[in-house]
C-alpha positions as CSV (number, residue, x, y, z in Angstrom):
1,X,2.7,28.1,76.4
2,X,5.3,30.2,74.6
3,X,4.0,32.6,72.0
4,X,6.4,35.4,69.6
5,X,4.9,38.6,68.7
6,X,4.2,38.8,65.3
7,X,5.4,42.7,65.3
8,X,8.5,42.6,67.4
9,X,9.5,38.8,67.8
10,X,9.3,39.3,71.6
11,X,8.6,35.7,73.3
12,X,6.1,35.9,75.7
13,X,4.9,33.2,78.4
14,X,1.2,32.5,78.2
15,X,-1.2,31.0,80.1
16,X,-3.6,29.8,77.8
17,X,-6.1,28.4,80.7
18,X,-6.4,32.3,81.7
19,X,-7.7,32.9,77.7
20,X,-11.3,32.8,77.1
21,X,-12.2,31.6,73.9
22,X,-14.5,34.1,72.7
23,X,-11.4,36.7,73.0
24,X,-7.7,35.0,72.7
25,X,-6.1,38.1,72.6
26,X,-3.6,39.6,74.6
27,X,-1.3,42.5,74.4
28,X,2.5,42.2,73.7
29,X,4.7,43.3,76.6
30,X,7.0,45.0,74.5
31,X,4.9,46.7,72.0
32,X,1.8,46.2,72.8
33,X,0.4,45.2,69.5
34,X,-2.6,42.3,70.1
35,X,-1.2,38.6,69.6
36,X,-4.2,36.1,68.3
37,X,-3.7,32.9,69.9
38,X,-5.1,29.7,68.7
39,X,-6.2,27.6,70.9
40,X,-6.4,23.8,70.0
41,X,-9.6,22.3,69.4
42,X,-9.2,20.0,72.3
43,X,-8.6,22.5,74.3
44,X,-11.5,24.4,73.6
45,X,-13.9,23.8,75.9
46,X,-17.6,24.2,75.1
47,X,-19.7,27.2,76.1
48,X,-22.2,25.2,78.1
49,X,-19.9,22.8,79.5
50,X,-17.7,25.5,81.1
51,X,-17.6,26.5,84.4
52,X,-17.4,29.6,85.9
53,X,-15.0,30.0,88.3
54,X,-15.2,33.3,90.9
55,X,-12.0,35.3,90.5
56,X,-11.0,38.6,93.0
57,X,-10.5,41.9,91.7
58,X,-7.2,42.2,93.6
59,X,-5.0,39.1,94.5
60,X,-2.5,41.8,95.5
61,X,-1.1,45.3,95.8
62,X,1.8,47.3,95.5
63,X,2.4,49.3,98.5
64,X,4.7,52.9,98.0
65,X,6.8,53.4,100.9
66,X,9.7,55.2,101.5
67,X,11.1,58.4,102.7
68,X,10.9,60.4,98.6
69,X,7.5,59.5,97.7
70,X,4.2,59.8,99.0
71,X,2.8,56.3,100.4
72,X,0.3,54.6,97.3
73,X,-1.7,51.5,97.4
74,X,-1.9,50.0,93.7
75,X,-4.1,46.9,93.2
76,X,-2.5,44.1,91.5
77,X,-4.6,41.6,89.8
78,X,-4.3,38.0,88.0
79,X,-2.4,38.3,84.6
80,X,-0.2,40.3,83.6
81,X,0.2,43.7,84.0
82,X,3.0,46.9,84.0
83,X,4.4,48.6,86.9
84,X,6.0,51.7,86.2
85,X,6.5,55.9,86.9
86,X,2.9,57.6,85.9
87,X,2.7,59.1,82.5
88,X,0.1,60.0,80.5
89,X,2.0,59.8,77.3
90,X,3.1,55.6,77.9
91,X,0.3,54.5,80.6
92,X,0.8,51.1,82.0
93,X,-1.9,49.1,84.1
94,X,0.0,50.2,87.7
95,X,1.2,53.6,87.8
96,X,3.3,55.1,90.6
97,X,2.8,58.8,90.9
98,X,6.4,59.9,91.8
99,X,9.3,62.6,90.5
100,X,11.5,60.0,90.6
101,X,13.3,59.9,87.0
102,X,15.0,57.2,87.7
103,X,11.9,55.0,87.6
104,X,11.1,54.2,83.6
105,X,7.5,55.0,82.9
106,X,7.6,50.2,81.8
107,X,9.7,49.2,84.6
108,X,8.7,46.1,85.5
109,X,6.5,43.5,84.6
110,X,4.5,41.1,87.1
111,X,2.5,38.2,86.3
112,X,0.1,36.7,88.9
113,X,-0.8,33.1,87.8
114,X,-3.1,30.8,90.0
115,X,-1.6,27.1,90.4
116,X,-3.5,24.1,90.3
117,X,-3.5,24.2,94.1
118,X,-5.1,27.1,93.8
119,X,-2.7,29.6,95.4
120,X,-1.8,32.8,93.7
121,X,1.9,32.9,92.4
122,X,3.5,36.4,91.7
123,X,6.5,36.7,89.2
124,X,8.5,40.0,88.4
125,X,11.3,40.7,85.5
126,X,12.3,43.9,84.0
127,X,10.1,45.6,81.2
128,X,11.9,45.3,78.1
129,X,11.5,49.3,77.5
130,X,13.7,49.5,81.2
131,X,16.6,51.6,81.5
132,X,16.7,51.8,85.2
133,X,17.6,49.7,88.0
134,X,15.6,47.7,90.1
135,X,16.7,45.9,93.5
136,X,14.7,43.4,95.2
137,X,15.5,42.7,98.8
138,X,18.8,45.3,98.2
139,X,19.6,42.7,95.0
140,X,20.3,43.6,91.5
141,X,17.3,42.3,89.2
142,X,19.2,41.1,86.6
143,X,18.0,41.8,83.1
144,X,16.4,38.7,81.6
145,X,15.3,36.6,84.5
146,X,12.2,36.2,86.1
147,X,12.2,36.1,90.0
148,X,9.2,34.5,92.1
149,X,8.1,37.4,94.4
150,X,6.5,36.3,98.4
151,X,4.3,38.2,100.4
152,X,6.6,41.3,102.0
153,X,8.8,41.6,99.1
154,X,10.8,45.0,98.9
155,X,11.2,46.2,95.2
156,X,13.3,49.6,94.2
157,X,12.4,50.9,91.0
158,X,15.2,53.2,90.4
159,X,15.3,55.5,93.6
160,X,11.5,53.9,94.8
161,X,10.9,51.4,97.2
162,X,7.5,49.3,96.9
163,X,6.4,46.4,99.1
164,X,4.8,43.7,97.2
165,X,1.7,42.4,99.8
166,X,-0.6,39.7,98.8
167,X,-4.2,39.1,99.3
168,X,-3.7,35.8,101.0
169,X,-1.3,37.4,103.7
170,X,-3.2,41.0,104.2
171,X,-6.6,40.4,103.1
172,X,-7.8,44.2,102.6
173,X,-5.9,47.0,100.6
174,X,-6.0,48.7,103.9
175,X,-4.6,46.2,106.1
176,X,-1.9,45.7,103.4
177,X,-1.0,49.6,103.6
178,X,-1.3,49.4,107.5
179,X,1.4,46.7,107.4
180,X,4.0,48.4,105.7
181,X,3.7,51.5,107.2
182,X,4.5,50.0,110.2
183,X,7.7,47.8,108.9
184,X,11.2,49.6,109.5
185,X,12.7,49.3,105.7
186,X,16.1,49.3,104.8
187,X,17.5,52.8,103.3
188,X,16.8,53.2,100.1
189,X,20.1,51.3,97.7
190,X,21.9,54.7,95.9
191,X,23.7,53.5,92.9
């Protein structure tokens, strides 16, 4: 489902089976104002009728590794949520703790959506608020598109290089970290 922010006309991709009814709200990418979305009445299911489905708390993380920053693990979870430099002044939902300024505090945005099968999917496209590079594999993101993202992914955000690892290939946070610290990367792209 496509939805446009009411405050900055931003089009958004929804999924409306992850809204709950009680609370159709989400947060714009772009400005973060809340967006109200209506579902259709026959797509409301009822309260009693609805079944609750177990969810994990982490469907994936974002492992720091390279030779300028200190190695993070950052949890990923299902939605939407910000990657970008730490700041207290623009927080986002995963923070990188880095000096690198060449990392914008929104600098990317993933969105982990289950499929019908039942298998996580992870997408990745620049944050609207991006000024910055971002490479995946050594490839230019380029601005406007949305890539599909697979277990082992290397992302550079600016001068950064994070390993996308997912819960279905690594299991444990700690096994994920384990992983990548023992992969050789490719240097770091200087641009």
């Amino acid at each position: 489902m496509i939805v446009v922010c009411p405050s900055c006309q931003a089009r958004l991709r929804v999924n409306e089976k992850a809204l709950s009814p009680r609370n159709p709200v989400i947060a714009c990418v772009r400005c973060q104002s809340p967006i109200r979305i209506e579902l259709p009445e026959a797509e409301r299911p009822a309260f009693e009728e609805a079944t609750l489905v177990f969810e994990p708390a982490e469907v994936g993380w974002v492992i720091v590794h390279d030779e300028f920053t200190e190695s993070q693990t950052l949890p990923l979870k299902p939605g939407l949520q910000i990657v970008g430099r730490f700041s207290e002044s623009k927080p986002c939902e995963v923070m990188i703790h880095s000096q690198d300024r060449y990392m914008s505090r929104r600098h990317l945005v993933i969105e982990i959506v289950k499929s019908r099968e039942g298998v996580y999917k992870y997408w990745v496209s620049e944050h609207p608020d991006c000024t910055n590079p971002t490479f995946i594999d050594t490839y230019p993101l380029k601005r406007g598109t949305t890539v599909e993202l697979v277990d082992g992914v290397i992302m550079q955000l600016g001068k950064t290089k994070v390993a996308l690892k997912t819960a279905a290939a690594a299991g444990t946070a700690r096994k994920a970290a384990e992983t990548v610290a023992n992969t050789d990367f490719a240097k770091t792209v200087l641009f």
